[in-house]
DRENZADREN-170749 format. One line per field, with one value per residue: x, y, z of N, C-alpha, C, O in turn; residue in three letters. Coordinates in steps of 0.2 Angstrom, whole numbers, plus 2048, in hexadecimal, padded with zeros to 3 digits. Example, Ala and Ser with C-alpha at 12.3 -4.5 7.8 and 13.67 -1.06 7.14 Angstrom:
BEGIN
n.xx 842|840 $
n.yy 7E4|7F5 $
n.zz 827|823 $
ca.xx 83E|844 $
ca.yy 7EA|7FB $
ca.zz 827|824 $
c.xx 842|840 $
c.yy 7F0|800 $
c.zz 827|827 $
o.xx 847|843 $
o.yy 7EF|806 $
o.zz 82A|828 $
r Ala|Ser $
This chain:
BEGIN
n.xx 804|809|813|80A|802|80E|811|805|804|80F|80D|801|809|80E|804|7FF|80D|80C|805|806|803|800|806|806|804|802|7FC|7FA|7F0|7ED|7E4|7E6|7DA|7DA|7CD|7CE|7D9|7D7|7DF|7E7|7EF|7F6|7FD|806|80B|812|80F|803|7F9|7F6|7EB|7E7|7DB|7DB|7D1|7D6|7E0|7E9|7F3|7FF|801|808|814|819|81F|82A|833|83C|83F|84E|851|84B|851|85E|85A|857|861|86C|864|868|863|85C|85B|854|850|844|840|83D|849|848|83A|82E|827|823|829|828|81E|80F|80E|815|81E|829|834|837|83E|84D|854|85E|860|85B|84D|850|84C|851|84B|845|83B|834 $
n.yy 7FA|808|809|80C|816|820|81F|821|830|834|832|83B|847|846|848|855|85C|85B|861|86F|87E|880|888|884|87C|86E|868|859|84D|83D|82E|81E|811|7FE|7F4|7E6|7E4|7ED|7F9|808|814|81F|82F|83D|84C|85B|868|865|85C|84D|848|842|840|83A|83A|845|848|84B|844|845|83E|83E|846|856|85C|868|877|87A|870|865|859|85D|864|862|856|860|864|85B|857|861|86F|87E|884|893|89D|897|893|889|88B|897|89B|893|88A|87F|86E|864|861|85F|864|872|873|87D|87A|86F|86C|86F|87D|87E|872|86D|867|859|855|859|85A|864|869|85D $
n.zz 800|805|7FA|7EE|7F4|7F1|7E3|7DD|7E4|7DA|7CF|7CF|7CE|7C3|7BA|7BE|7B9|7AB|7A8|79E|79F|7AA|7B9|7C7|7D6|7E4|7F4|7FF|807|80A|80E|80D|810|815|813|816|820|829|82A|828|81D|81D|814|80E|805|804|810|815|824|82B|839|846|853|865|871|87A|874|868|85A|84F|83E|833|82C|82A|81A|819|814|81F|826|82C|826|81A|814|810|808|7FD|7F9|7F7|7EB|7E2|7E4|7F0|7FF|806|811|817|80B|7FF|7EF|7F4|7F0|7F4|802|805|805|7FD|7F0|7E6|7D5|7D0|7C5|7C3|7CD|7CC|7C1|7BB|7B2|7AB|7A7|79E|79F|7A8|7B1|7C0|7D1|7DF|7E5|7E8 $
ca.xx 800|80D|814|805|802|813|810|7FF|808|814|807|7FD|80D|812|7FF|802|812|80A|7FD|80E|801|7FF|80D|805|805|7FD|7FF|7F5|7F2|7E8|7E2|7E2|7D7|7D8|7C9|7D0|7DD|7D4|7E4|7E7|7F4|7F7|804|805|80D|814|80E|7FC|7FB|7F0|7EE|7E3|7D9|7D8|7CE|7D6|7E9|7EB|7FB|800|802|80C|81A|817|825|829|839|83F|841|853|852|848|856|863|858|856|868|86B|862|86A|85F|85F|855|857|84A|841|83A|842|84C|845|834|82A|828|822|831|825|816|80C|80F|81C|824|831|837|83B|842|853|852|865|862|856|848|853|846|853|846|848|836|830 $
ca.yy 800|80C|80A|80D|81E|822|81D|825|837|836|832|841|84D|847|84D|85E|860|859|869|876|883|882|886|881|876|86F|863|853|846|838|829|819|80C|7FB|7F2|7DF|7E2|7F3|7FE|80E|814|828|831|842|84E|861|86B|861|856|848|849|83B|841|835|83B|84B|84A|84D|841|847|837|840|84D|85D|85D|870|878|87D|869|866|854|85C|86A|85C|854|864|867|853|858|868|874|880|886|899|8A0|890|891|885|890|89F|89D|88F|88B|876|86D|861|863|85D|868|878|872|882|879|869|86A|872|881|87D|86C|86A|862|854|854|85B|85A|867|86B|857 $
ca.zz 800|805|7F1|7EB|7F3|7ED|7DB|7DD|7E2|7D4|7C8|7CE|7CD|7BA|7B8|7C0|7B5|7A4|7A4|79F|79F|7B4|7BE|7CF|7DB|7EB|7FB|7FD|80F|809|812|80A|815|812|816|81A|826|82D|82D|823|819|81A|80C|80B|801|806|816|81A|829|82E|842|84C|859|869|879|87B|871|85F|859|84A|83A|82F|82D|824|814|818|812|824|82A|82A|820|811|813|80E|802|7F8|7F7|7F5|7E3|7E1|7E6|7F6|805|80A|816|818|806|7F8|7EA|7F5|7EF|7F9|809|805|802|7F8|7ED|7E1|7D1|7D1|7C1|7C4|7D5|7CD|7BD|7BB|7AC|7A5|7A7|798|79F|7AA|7B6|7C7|7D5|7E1|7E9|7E3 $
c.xx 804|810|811|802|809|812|80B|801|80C|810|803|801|80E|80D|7FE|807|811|808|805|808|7FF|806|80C|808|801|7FE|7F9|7F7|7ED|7E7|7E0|7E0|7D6|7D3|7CA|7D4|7DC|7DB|7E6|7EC|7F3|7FF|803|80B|80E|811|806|7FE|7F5|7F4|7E7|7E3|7D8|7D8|7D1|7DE|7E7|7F2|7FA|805|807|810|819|81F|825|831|83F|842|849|854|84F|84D|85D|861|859|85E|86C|86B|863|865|861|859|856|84E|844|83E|842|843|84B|83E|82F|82C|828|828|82D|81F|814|80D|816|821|82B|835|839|840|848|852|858|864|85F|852|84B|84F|84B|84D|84A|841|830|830 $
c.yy 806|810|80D|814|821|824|823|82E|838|835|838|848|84C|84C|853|861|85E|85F|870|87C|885|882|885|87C|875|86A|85E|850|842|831|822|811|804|7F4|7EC|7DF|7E9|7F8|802|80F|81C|82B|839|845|856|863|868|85C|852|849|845|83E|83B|838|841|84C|849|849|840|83D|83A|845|850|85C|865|871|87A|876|868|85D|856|862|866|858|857|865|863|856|85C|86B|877|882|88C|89C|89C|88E|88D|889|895|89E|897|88D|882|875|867|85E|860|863|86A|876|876|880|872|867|871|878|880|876|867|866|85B|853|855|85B|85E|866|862|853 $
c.zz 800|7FD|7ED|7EB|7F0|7E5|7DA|7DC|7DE|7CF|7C5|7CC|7C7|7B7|7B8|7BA|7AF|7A2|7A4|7A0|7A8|7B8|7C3|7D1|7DF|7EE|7FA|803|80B|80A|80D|80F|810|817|81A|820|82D|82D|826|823|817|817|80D|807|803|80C|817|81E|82A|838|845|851|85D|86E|877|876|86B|860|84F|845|836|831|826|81F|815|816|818|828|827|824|81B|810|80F|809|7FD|7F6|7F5|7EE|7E1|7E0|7ED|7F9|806|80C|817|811|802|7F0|7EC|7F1|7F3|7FC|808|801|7FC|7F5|7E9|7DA|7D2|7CF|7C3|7CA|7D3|7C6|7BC|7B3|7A9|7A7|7A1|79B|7A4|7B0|7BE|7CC|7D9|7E8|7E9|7E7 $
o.xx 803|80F|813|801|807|813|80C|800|80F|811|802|7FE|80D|80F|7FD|806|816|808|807|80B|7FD|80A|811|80C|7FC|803|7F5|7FC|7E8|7EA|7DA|7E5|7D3|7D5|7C9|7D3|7DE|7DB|7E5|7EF|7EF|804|7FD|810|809|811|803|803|7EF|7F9|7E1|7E8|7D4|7DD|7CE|7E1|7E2|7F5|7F6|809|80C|80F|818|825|822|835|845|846|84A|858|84F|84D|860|865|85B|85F|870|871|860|861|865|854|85B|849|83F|83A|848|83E|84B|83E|82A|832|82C|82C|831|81C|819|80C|81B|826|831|839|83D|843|847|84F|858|869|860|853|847|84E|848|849|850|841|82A|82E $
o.yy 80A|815|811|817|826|829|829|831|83E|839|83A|84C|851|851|856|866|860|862|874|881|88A|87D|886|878|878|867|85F|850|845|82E|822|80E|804|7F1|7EC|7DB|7EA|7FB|7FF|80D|81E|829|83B|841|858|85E|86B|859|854|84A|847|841|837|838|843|852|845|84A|83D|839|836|847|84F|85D|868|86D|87C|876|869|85D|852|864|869|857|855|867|865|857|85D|86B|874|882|88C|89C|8A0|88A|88E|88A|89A|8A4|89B|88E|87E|878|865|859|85E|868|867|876|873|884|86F|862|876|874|87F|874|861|860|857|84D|853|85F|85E|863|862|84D $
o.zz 7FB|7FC|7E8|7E7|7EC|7E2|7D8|7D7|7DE|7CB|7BF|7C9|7C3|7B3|7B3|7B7|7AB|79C|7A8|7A3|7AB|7B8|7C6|7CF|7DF|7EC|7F6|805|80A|807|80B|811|80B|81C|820|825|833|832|820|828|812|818|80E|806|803|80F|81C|81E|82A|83B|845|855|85A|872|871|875|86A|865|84B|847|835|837|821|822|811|818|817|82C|821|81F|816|80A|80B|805|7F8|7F1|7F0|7EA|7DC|7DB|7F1|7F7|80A|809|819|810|802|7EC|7E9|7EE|7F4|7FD|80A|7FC|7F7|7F6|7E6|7DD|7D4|7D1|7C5|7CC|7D6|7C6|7BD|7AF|7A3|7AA|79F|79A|7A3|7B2|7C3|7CA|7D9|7ED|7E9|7E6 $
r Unk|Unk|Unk|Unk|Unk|Unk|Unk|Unk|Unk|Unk|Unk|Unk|Unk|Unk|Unk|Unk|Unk|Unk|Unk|Unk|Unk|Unk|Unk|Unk|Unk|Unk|Unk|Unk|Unk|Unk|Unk|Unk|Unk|Unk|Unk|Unk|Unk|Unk|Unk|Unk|Unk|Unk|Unk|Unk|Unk|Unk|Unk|Unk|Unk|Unk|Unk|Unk|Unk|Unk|Unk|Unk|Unk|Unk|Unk|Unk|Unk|Unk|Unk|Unk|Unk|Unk|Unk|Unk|Unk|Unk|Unk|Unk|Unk|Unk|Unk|Unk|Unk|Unk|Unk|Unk|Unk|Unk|Unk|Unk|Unk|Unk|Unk|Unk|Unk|Unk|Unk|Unk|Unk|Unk|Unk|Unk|Unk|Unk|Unk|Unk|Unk|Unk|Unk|Unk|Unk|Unk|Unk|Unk|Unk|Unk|Unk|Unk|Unk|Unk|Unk|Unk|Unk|Unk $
């Protein structure tokens, strides 16, 4: 199940970057429940969170992808790219989105697909 949302979020980003006339983006948490063994499978994707209320505490399921966490500060730089002032290249804040062509392909690199913001 895990793979499957994986695939699933790279499936949906190709389609974000197929449409050249959008330069957006956007975040995504989605819950995939599987009926037979009862246990759920959460994915998310840039600054959204899943958080499980029980009785009185909130415990947080996921980790926000923001550009200020020091392991996506390391991945981005990993793929050549950089962090200044918590945004990625200086212009966002999510270190990992759905869309935001201009965050993942490198402009001298001819289309090589660099990920930076991905």
């Amino acid at each position: 199940m895990p793979e499957m949302l994986f695939q699933t979020f790279l499936e949906t980003d190709a389609d974000f970057l197929a449409n050249q006339s959008c330069n957006a983006g956007t975040t995504a948490t989605v819950l995939l429940w599987d009926n037979q063994t009862s246990i759920g499978y959460i994915a998310n994707v840039g600054d959204t969170r899943a958080v499980l209320c029980r009785g009185a505490r909130a415990v947080d399921l996921t980790e926000d992808k923001k550009a200020s966490n020091p392991r996506e500060i390391a991945r981005i730089a990993r793929d050549g790219g950089f962090v200044i002032n918590g945004r990625v290249m200086g212009s966002l804040a999510v270190s990992r989105a759905l869309g935001d062509l201009h965050l993942k392909v490198d402009s001298d690199d001819e289309g090589a697909g660099t990920k930076y913001g991905g």
